[in-house]
C-alpha angles and dihedrals in degrees: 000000000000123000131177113234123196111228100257081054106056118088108231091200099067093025086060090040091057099047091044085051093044126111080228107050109169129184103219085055090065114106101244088044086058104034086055098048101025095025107218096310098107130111142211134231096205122200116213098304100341092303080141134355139191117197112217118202099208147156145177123262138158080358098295125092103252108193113207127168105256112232123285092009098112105180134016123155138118120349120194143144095256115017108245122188084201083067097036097052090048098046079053094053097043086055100053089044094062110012129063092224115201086173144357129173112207110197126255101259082052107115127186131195081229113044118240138207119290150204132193120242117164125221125196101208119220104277141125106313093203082058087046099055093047086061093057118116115274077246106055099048086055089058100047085044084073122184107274091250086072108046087048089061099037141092147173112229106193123197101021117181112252088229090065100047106032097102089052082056095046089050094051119036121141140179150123096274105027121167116181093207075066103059097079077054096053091042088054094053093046083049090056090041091051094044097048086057092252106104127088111203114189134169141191113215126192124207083347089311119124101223105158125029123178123186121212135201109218132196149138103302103003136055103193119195097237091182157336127227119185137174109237103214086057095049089116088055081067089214091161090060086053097047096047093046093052094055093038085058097045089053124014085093091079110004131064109236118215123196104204114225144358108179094109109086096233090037091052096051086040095061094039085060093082093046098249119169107254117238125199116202119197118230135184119214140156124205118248082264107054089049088055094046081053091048091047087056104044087050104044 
């Protein structure tokens, strides 16, 4: 049986039992991932006694309960010792029964009996950096390898604090979708990540000039590219490749590394650059128009 649980009622300790124990463990399903980019707002879909949960980002608006991934949070979805498409399909169902869901991002062990919608994300599993690198692309070794110009002038700078680098984010942001009335939002968000110990902030700096900047999340078994922040006029230093590779190599040996996204064309051929496994993640999502002709219906 599925039931639907406010957030005052849910018991984090089985609820963080059960994700640590799933087959689809997911970082940005934890519950301080949640409560810093959603605030405690969020819901749970509850099968029997945790068997399974869902965790359901959701508010009210126009009088109905609109669900929409929160940002930077990629992938939620069922968590669950074994993946089961029975459960799945009826947690789906259960969903689309009771939410008006504008998006929702499943997670990448997530199967249905009907396929879905998906979007490619890639993952590095823990493994030997010195076999990983051998993997990278002809080309992006060439670009780590750097003339020597450049690596005389140049620097990594690790833990940065987010105050002195926020208007290098704000120059800079990039993204499929991006909206500039959002970036005060995402900076937010990073500021909440720094000052709960769970952001990574390093830069590469040329001549004494910060040019690329990447934030990572950072826990116990996964280390997510949150973002990537580079200076325009310095593309052709390849400070970025250098940035990701360092923190591929200080920590690959123990931590998954996600790269969070590839659906963007130049992104996509940037991060296979380094060999990761893509990984698909299925999604459900109805245009602005479709909610209102549901809402029509259901009010008429």
């Amino acid at each position: 049986m599925i039931k639907k649980l406010k957030y005052n009622e849910i018991d984090f300790e089985k609820y963080s039992e059960c994700l640590e124990n799933s087959a689809q463990r997911k970082y940005s399903a934890t519950k301080d991932f949640l409560d810093i980019t959603f605030g405690k707002h969020w819901e749970l879909f509850v099968y029997n006694d945790y068997e399974a949960v869902m965790p359901l980002p959701c508010f009210r608006k126009f009088g109905i309960r609109l669900v929409y991934n929160p940002k930077l949070c990629q992938q939620l979805g069922i968590f669950s010792k074994q993946d089961s498409k029975k459960i799945n399909d009826a947690f789906l169902a259960f969903l689309k029964r009771n939410y008006f869901v504008r998006y929702y991002g499943f997670n990448d062990s997530n199967s249905f009996s009907l396929p879905l919608k998906t979007r490619k994300n890639f993952l590095m599993m823990p493994g030997n950096y010195e076999e990983i690198y051998q993997k990278y692309s002809p080309k992006r070794k060439r670009k780590l390898r750097q003339e020597p110009e450049i690596k005389e002038n140049s620097e990594i700078r690790y833990d940065m604090d987010i105050s002195s680098v926020e208007e290098f984010i704000l120059k800079n942001l990039r993204g499929a979708d991006h909206n500039p009335d959002d970036d005060v939002e995402f900076l937010n968000i990073f500021k909440r990540f720094f000052e709960s110990g769970f952001l990574k902030l390093n830069g590469y700096f040329y001549h004494g000039k910060l040019i690329n900047l990447i934030a990572l999340y950072e826990e116990e078994k996964t280390l997510a590219l949150l973002g990537t922040f580079n200076d325009p006029e310095f593309v052709k230093i390849s400070g970025a490749s250098v940035l990701i590779d360092d923190a591929i190599q200080k920590n690959i040996h123990r931590k998954i590394f996600d790269f969070e996204g590839g659906d963007i064309p130049n992104i996509e051929e940037f991060f296979r650059g380094f060999r990761p496994e893509m990984k698909p993640y299925p999604y459900y999502s109805n245009s602005k128009k479709a909610l209102l002709r549901k809402l029509l219906r259901l009010r008429s």
